[in-house]
N, C-alpha and C positions, 0 to 999 in steps of 0.2 A: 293597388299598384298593377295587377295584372290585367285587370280592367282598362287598364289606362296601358300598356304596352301591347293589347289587342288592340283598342282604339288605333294606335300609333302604326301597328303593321299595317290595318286596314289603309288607312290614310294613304302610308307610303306605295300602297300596291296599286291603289285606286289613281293616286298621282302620275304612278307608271301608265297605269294603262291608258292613262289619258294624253300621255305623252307618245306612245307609240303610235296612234290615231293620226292625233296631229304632224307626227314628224313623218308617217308612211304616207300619209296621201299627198303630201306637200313633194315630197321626194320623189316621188312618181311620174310627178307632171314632163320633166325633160325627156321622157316617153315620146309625149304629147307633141313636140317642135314639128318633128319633118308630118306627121300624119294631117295635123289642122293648117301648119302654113302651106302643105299641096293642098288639101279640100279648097282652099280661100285663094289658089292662085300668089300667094305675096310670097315675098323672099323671107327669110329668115327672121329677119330684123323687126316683125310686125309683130308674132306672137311672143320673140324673144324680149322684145318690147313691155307688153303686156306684163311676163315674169318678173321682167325688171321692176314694172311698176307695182308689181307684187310685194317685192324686196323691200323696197323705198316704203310703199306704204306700211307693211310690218314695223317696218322702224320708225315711222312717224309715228304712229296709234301706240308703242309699246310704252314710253314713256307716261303716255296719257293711262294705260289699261293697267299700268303698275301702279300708278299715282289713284286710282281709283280702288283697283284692290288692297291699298294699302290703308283705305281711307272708310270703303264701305262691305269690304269683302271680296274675296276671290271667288266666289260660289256663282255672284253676279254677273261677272266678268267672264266667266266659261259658258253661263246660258246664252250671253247676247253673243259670246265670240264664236258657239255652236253655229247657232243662226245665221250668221254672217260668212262663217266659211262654205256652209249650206248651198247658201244662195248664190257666193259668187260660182260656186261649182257648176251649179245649173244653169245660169247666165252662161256659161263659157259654151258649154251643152248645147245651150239652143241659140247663140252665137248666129245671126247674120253679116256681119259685117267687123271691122277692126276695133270701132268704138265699145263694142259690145265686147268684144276681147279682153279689151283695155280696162273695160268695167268689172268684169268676172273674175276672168282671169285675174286682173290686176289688184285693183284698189279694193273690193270685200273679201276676196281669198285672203289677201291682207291684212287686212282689218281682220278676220276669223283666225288666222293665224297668230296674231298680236295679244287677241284676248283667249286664245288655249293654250298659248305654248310654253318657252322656254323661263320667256320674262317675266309669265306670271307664275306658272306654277315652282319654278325652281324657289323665288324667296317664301312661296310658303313650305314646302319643304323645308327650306333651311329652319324657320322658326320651329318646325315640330320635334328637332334633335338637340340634345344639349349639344355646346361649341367645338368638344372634341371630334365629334361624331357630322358634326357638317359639312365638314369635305365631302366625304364619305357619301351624306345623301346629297349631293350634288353630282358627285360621282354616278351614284346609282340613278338619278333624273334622267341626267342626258344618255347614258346607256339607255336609257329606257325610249329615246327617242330614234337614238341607232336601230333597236331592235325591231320597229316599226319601218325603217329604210329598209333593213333584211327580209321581213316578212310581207310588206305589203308591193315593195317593186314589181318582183315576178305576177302577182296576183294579178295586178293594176294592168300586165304585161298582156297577160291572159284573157280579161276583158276584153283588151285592144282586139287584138288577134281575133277574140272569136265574137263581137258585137261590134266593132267599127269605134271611133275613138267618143262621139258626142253619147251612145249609151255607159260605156263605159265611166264616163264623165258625171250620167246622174246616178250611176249606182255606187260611186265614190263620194256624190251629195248628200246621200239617203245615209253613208254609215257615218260620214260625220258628222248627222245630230246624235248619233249615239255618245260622242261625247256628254252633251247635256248629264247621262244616266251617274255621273260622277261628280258632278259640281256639287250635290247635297255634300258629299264627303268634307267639304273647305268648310260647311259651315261648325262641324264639329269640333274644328282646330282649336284646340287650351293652350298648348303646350309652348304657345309664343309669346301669353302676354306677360309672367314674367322677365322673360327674359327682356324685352324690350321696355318693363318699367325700369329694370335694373340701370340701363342708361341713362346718359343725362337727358333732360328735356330740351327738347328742338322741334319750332315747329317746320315745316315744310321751307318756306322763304331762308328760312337761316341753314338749312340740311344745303339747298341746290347754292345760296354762298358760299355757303365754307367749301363746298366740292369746287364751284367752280374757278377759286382760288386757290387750289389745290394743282401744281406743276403736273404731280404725278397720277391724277385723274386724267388730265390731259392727253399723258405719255400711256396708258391704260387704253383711252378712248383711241387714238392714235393708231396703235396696236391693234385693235378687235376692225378695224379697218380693211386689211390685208385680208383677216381670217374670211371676212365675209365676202370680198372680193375673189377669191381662190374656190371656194366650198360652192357658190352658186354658181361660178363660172364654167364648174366641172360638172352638177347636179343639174343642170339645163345642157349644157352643151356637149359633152359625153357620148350619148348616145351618137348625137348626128357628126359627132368627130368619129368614131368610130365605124358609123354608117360610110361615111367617106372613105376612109382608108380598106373597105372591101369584108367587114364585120359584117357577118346576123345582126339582128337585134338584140336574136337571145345574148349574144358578149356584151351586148350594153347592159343589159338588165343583169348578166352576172357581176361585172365590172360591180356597178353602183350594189349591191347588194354583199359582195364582198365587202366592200365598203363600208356598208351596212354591219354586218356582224364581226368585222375586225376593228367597229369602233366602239362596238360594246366592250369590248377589251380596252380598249385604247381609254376611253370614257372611267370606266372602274378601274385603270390602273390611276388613271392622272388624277382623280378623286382620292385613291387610297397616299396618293404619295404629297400632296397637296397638303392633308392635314398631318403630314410626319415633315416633309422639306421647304424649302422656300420656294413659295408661287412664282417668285417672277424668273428664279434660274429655270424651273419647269416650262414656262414659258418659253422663254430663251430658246431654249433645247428642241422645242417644239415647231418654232419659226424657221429654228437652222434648217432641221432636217426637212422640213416642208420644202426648201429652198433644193438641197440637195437631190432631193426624192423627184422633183420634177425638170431638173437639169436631167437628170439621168436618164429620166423618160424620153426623153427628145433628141437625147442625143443616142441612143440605143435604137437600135431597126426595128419596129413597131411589129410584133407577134403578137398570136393569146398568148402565150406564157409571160412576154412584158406586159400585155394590158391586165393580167391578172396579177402579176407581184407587183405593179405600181397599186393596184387597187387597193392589195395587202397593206402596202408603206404606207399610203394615203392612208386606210381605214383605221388603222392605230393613231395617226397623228389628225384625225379629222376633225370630231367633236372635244378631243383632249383639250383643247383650251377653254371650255367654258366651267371646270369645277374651278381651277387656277386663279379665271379672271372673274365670275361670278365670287368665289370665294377670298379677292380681295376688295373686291366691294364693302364686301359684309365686314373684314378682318378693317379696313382702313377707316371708314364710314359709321359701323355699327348697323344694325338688323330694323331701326325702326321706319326709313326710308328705303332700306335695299329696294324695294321693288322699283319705286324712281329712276335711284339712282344708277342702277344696272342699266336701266330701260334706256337710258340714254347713251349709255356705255354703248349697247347693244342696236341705238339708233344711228351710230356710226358704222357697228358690222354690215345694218343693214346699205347705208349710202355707198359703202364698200360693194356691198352682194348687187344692185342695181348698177353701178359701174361695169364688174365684171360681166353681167348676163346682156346687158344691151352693147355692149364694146366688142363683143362675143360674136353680137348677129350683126352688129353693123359692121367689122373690119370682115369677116365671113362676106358679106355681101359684095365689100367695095375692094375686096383683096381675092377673095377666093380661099383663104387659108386661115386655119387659129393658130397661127405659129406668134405672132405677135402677143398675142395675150398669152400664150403659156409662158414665154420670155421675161413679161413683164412680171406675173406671178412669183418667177423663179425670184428675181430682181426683189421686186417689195420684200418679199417673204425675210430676205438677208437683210433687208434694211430694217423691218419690225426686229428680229433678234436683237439688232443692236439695240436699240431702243428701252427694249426693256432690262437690259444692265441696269440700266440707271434710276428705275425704280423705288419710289423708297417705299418698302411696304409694312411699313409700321402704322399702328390706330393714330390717326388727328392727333393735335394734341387734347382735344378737349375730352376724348375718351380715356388718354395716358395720366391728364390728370384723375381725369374721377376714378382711376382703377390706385394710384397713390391715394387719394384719402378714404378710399375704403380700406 
């Protein structure tokens, strides 16, 4: 037994650090905007573009990269998702022209983010804790990706500053093959196959029917919509909105990094409170004040002390939504497709995150101003709340029967 709850801590620690990697160098890039669309002569809209197509592609690959780690292992899916974030890095790096943007930047950073990050490593997490305790490491995940927003923004900042943006860009390639040094850890995982025999049997084709006949998957997918539409639109465009109104950089790098470390809180409250209340009032609560939090910001006279107590509000309510909604996946579906079925959950956040990031640099271009999109943020954000009232977040019925005839 102790043997096996060393295993378990390793695991969970190993999964964090793999999540920090991936979620710090991802976060950094909104850095990147004003520095490579001046090198390139282009407006906004080109590298904002690129991001976008970062977003979309994430969310395309996640359903696929969960659908395969559910099927041959997640240990796989981290070496080839290393590689792939690697290389779009250094594509972007040595970058001639927009296509090459589009490629780095866009579609393999994506692709590498897809196979390291949230979609995959959170459902194996889940599998290695019994049911009480799986908020809780979902919780503890995605803080673990916050804390990588806190810690590697400034770094990332630092590079910029003192090597120019394309080195900075291969030495951010080079630490994310160290990912790879943690994917052994997935192959060790036990602690999941009971649990997912205890289920009834389902193979794949009848898991994505029954979900996609499911209202309230729907009204879920619906929801993670906004989250991703708002969270990219600010993590890309931030900096150069703040650049505009007469900001350092260094406020943008503290902005996003408060953010950072006030959603490590945010992330382990909404975790701890997720497997004590009901996911989807948490929710709720979480959309409203998003909506609140960012009327306020705009309508208030743009200081550092606003742009750092917005960052505070943001950084609590930022990554709070994925123990909630990752953890009614798992609560409504059951654990032996979660990777799937999130991924597509989550391939809506991302259709969201590519909306808001290229809406960003194109109304920027053809308006001069992000007043539009932060409006619209505010606006969705109150329309997701409602939404998830109506939730019903109770197991299928085919899980409510098998848990009656046991």
């Amino acid at each position: 037994m102790n043997q096996y709850k060393k295993l378990l801590s390793f695991s969970i620690i190993a999964a964090c650090i793999l999540l920090t990697i991936n979620f710090g160098f991802r976060s950094s890039l909104g850095l990147f905007l004003k520095p490579v669309s001046e090198s390139f002569g282009y407006g906004r809209e080109i590298f904002a573009f690129s991001l976008a197509l970062q977003n979309l592609f994430w969310g395309l690959f996640q359903p696929l990269a969960g659908a395969i780690a559910d099927k041959y292992g997640t240990a796989k899916v981290i070496i080839v998702g290393s590689i792939l974030y690697a290389l779009g890095l250094y594509i972007t790096a040595t970058a001639d022209g927009f296509l090459d943007l589009h490629l780095g930047a866009g579609i393999l950073i994506g692709m590498g983010i897809a196979g390291t990050g949230l979609g995959v490593v959170l459902p194996a997490m889940a599998r290695m804790v019994r049911p009480e305790k799986r908020a809780m490491a979902l919780g503890i995940g995605t803080a673990a990706g916050s804390a990588g927003q806190f810690i590697f923004i400034p770094i990332a900042r630092e590079f910029l500053v003192a090597y120019g943006w394309q080195m900075a860009l291969v030495i951010m390639a080079i630490g994310t093959l160290s990912m790879i040094l943690f994917a052994p850890t997935f192959k060790k995982q036990k602690a999941s196959s009971s649990k997912i025999e205890d289920e009834p049997k389902q193979n794949l084709r009848e898991a994505l029917s029954e979900a996609s006949n499911h209202i309230h998957y729907w009204l879920l997918i619906a929801g993670f919509f906004v989250c991703g539409f708002q969270l990219a639109f600010i993590t890309v465009h931030m900096p150069a909105y703040l650049s505009d109104n007469g900001f350092d950089s260094s406020v943008a790098a503290a902005s996003l990094s408060i953010i950072g470390l006030c959603n490590i809180i945010g992330s382990l409250t909404a975790g701890h409170l997720s497997g004590l209340y009901s996911k989807k009032w948490i929710l709720t609560f979480i959309y409203g004040a998003r909506s609140i939090v960012i009327v306020l910001f705009l309508i208030i006279p743009i200081t550092t002390f606003t742009v750092y107590a917005f960052s505070f509000a943001t950084g609590l309510l930022w990554l709070a939504t994925v123990p909630p909604t990752s953890g009614l996946v798992a609560q409504m579906f059951g654990l032996r497709y979660m990777g799937t079925l999130y991924g597509i959950v989550f391939l809506n956040h991302q259709i969201g995150s590519f909306s808001g990031v290229w809406l960003g640099g194109y109304l920027f271009d053809t308006t001069g101003s992000y007043d539009q999109v932060w409006w619209w943020a505010a606006i969705i954000a109150a329309i997701t709340a409602i939404i998830h009232v109506f939730i019903d977040e109770r197991p299928v019925e085919r899980l409510r029967f098998a848990e009656k005839v046991i």
